[in-house]
N, C-alpha and C positions, 0 to 999 in steps of 0.2 A: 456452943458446939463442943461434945466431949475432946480432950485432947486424945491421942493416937499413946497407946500405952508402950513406954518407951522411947527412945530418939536414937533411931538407925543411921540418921545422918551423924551424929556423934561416932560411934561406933565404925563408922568405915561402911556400912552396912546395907541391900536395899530389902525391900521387906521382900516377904513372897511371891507379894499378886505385882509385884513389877519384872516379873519376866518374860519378854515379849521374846516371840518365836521370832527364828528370823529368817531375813528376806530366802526364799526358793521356790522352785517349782517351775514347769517348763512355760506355764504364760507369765512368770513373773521375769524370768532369765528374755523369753523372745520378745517384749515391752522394751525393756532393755536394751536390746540389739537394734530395735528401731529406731527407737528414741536417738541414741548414739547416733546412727548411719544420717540422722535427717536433722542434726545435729540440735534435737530440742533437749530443753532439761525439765524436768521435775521439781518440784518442793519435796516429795517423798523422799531421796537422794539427795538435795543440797541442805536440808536441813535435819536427814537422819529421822524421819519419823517409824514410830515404832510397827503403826498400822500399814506398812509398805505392803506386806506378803498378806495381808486381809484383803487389801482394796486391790492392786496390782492381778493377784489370782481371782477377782471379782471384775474383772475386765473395768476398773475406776482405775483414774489419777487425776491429781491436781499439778495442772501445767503452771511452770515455771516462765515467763515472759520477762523479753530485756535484758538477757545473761543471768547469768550466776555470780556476779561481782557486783556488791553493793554499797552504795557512798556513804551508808552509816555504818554503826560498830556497836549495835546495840550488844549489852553483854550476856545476851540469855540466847543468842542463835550462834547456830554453825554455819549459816550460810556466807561465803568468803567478803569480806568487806577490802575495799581498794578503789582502784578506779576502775570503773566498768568501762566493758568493752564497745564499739559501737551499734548499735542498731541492725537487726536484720529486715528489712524490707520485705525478704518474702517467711518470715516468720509465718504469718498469719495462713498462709498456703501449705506449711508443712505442718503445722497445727489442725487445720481442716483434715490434711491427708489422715494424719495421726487416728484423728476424732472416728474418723470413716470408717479405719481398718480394724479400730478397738468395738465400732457399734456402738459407742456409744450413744445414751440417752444425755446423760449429764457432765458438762465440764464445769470444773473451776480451773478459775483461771486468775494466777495470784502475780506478783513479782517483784522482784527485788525496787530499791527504791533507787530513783535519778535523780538527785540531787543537784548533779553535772547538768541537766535540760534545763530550757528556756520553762518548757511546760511539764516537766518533772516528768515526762512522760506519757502526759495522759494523751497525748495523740494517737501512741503509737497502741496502746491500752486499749484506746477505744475502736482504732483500725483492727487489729483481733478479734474485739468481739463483733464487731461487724460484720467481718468474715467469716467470722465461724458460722453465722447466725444468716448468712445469704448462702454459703455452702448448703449446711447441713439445718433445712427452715426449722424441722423438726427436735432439733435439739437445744434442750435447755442450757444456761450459760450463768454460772455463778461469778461475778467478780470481784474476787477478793483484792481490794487495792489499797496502794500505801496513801498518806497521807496528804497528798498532793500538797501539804503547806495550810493547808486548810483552808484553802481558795475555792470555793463552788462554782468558779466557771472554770477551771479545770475539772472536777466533779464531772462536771456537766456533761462536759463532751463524752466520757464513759456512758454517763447514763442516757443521752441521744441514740447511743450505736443499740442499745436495747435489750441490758444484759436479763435475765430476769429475775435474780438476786442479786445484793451491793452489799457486799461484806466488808468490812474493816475492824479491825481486832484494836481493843483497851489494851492486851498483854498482860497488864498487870493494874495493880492500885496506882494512883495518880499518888500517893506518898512516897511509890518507891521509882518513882520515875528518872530523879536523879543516879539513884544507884544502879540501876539500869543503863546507864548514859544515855539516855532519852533527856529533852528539851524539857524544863518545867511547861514552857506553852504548850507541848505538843498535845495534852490531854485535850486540852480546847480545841485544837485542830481536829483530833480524834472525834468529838462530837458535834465539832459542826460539821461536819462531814457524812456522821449517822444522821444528823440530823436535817440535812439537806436532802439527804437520798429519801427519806420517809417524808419527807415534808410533799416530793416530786409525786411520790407514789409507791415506789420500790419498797419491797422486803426490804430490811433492814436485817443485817447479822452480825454478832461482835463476837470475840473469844478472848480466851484470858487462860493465865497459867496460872496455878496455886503451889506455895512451898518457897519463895521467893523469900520468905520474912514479912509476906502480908498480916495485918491482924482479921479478927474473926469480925470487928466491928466495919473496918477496912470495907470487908469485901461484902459488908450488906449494902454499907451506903453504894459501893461501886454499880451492883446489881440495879440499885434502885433509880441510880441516875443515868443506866445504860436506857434502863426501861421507860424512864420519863420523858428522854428524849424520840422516843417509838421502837425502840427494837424488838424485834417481832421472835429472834431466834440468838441463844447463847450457846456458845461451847467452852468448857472447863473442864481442863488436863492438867495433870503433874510435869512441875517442871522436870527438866530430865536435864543435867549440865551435859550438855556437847561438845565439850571440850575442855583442858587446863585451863585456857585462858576467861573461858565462863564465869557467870557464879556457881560458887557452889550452891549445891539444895539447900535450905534449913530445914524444914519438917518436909515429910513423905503423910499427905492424908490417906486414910485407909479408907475401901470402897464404901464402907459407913456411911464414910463423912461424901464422899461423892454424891452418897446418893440425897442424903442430908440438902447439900447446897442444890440439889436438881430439884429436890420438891420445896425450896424457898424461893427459888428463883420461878417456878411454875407457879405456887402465891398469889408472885408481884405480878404476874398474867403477860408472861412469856408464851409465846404459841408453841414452843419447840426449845428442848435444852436437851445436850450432850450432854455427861457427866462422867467422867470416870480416869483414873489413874492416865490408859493410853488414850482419852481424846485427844484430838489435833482440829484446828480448823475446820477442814475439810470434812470430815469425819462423819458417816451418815449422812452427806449434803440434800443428796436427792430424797432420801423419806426426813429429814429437816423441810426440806422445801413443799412436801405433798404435805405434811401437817401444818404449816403456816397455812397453805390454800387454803383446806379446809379450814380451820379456824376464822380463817377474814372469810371463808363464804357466807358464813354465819350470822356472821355481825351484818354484812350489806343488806 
């Protein structure tokens, strides 16, 4: 893949097409106001995503479960790392209310990691989506979850309550895992994990950020071995450092190159890829999720 002409991150510099508008407007300010009063959080706002004022004024968000205080300290997020706070019990009821008043069709439903729990959380994971999913029958339920340790019968209990996508993010190349402060194991964890959810039956969804210090070979084998294990749907965005104590960028890819990795990764026979500078996770979830359908209608 061509290199990106010049190096912006040397320079102090970000390119053009990385200027994201930002958060306004009177449905993204009154999301806000509820969120706060009913006291949930977001991923949009704890980890600064760019796509806030896209999805937020499109009546989307991707809910934040568990607090906002996370027992790791990986060093490519803003989301506060410490000791998390305790468990809200009726979480799942003000999540419903949320779901209700926004109409939505589609939640993702993501959260920080518990380290601190017995079962890392996935009880209270899987109480959520359950919830949501006997509230509101009609609504679809992405969950995006951390890595339980890579225990499958922690897995499990999420994928019982009946979400209708299992998302778990690579973040990055398994080479730079260290440098990240991620666990040399946790890649393994990471995949048995995708690979536990596809093996049940579930969509399978992974994301990854580029600009870390990945290489270009790096991220083909990553693609291939995300795919071999069954991943039905990727998302790849530009890291964006969220803070001092982050990493910084090393390269900035230009939409080129975005789009470059979206038709290699569709190739390796992805049902669904995201690509572009502001992808996030989340990002497109619901027509990600209606193009996986179609594609697996296909094949059965």
């Amino acid at each position: 893949m061509r290199q990106p002409a010049g190096d912006a991150t040397a320079r102090g510099r970000k390119p053009e097409w990385l200027k994201a508008r930002l958060p306004g407007g009177d449905a993204y300010f009154s999301l806000k106001r509820r969120l706060e009063a009913r006291g949930l959080h977001t991923i949009c706002q704890s980890a600064r995503c760019p796509n806030a004022h896209e999805c937020w004024n499109g009546g989307q968000a991707t809910f934040l479960i568990m607090g906002d205080v996370c027992s790791r300290d990986c060093r490519f997020c803003a989301v506060r790392a410490g000791r998390p706070l305790p468990l809200d019990p009726r979480e799942g009821e003000h999540l419903a209310e949320m779901a209700r008043l926004m109409g939505l069709r589609y939640a993702v439903l993501t959260s920080v990691t518990r380290d601190d729990l017995a079962d890392k959380g996935s009880g209270h994971f899987a109480a959520v989506v359950a919830g949501l999913k006997r509230s509101l029958p009609e609504l679809r339920v992405e969950a995006l979850v951390p890595d339980f340790a890579g225990r499958p019968e922690l897995l499990d209990a999420v994928l019982d309550a009946g979400p209708d996508v299992l998302a778990h993010n690579a973040e990055t190349v398994p080479e730079l895992y260290p440098a990240v402060n991620r666990r040399a194991a946790a890649f393994a964890d990471t995949l048995r994990v995708l690979a536990h959810a596809k093996g049940r039956g579930w969509i399978a969804k992974s994301g990854l950020m580029v600009g870390l210090g990945e290489e270009r070979a790096q991220l083909r084998d990553l693609f291939r071995t995300l795919r071999g294990v069954g991943v039905d749907a990727l998302t790849i965005g530009q890291y964006l450092q969220p803070d001092r104590r982050s990493l910084p960028v090393q390269r900035y890819y230009s939409p080129d190159e975005f789009a470059e990795l979206k038709r290699e990764a569709l190739g390796l026979g992805f049902a669904a890829v995201e690509s572009g500078p502001f992808v996030r996770s989340s990002y497109h979830a619901e027509e990600m999720y209606r193009a996986v359908t179609r594609a697996l209608s296909h094949i059965q």
